[in-house]
C-alpha positions in Angstrom: 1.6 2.3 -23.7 5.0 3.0 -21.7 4.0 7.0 -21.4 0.2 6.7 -19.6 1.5 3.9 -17.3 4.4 6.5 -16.1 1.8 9.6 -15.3 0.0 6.9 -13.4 3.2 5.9 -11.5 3.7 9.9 -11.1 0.4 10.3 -9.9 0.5 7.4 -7.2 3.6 8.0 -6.2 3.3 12.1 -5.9 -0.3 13.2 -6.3 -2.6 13.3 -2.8 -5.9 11.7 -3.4 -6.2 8.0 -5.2 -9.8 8.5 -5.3 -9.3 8.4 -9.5 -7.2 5.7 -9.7 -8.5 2.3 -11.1 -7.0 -0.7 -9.6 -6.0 -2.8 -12.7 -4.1 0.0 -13.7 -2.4 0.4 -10.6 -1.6 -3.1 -11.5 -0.7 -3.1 -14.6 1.5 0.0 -13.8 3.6 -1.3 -11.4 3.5 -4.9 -12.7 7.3 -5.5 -12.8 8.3 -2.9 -10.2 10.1 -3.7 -6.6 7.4 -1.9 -4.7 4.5 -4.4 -5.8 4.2 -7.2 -3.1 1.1 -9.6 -3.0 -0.6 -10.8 -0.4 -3.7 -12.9 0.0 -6.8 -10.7 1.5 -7.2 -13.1 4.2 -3.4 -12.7 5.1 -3.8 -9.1 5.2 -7.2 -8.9 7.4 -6.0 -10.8 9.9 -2.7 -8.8 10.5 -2.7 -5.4 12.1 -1.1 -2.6 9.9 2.5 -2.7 11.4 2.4 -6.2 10.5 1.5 -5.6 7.1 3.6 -2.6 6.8 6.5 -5.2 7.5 5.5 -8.3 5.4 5.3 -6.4 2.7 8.7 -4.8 3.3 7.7 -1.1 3.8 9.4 -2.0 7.2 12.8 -3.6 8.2 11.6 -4.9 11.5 8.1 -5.3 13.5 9.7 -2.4 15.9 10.2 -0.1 13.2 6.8 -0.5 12.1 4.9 -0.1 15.2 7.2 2.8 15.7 6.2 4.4 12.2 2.3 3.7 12.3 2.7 5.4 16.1 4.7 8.5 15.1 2.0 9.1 12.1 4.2 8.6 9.0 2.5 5.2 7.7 -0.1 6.2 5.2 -2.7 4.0 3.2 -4.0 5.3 -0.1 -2.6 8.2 1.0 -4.8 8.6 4.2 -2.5 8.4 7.6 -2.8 5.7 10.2 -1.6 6.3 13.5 -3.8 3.3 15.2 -1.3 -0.1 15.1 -4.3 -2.4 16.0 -6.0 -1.0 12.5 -6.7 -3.8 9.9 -6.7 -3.1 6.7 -10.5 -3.5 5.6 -12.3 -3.9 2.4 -13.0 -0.2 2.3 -9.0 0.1 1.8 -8.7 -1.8 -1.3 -8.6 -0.1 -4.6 -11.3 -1.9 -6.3 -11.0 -4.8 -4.0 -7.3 -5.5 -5.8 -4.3 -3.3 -4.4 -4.1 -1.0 -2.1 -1.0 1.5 -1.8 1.2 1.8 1.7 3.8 4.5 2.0 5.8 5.7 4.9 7.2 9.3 5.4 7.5 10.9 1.8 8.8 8.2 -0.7 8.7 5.3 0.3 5.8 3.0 -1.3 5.1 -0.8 -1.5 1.4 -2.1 -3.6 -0.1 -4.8 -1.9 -2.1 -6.8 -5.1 -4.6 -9.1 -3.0 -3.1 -12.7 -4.5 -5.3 -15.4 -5.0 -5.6 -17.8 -2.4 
């Protein structure tokens, strides 16, 4: 159980597209880690994507974040954002349940939509 969970980790974390990836598993993958944060969808649409990017920790300080979405190294699913007024839509949900942030090469957080 321990051993697909990892390759899915490995995947997320180092593979490009997420276009595979099924969001219960991402889920279920990352259950106990650090880098999972949850958020309740209606948190997360009304906040632009430096705000998220620091609510969910990916950022130190709102500063930061506007500065890392504005230099280009804040990525959703994989797919850079450079826009800081960008909200994250239902398009950017993986299966309408987590969706994965990163900035620069290794740093990740999972936003799980919470319940309300």
């Amino acid at each position: 159980d321990a051993v697909p969970k990892a390759l899915l980790a490995t995947h997320v974390l180092f593979g490009s597209s997420l276009d595979t990836v099924k969001g219960q598993e991402l889920i279920e993958a990352f259950e106990h880690d650090s880098r999972m944060v949850s958020l309740t969808k209606p948190q997360v649409a009304e906040m632009s994507v430096d705000r998220v990017a620091f609510e969910s920790g990916l950022c130190s300080s709102k500063s930061e974040a506007k500065k890392l979405v504005k230099s280009g190294g804040f990525y959703i699913n994989n797919v850079k954002v450079t826009d800081t007024t960008y909200k994250i839509a239902d398009k950017d949900w993986i299966d309408g349940a987590v969706c994965v942030l990163r900035s620069g090469k290794s740093n990740y957080k999972l936003v799980r939509a919470a319940s309300n």
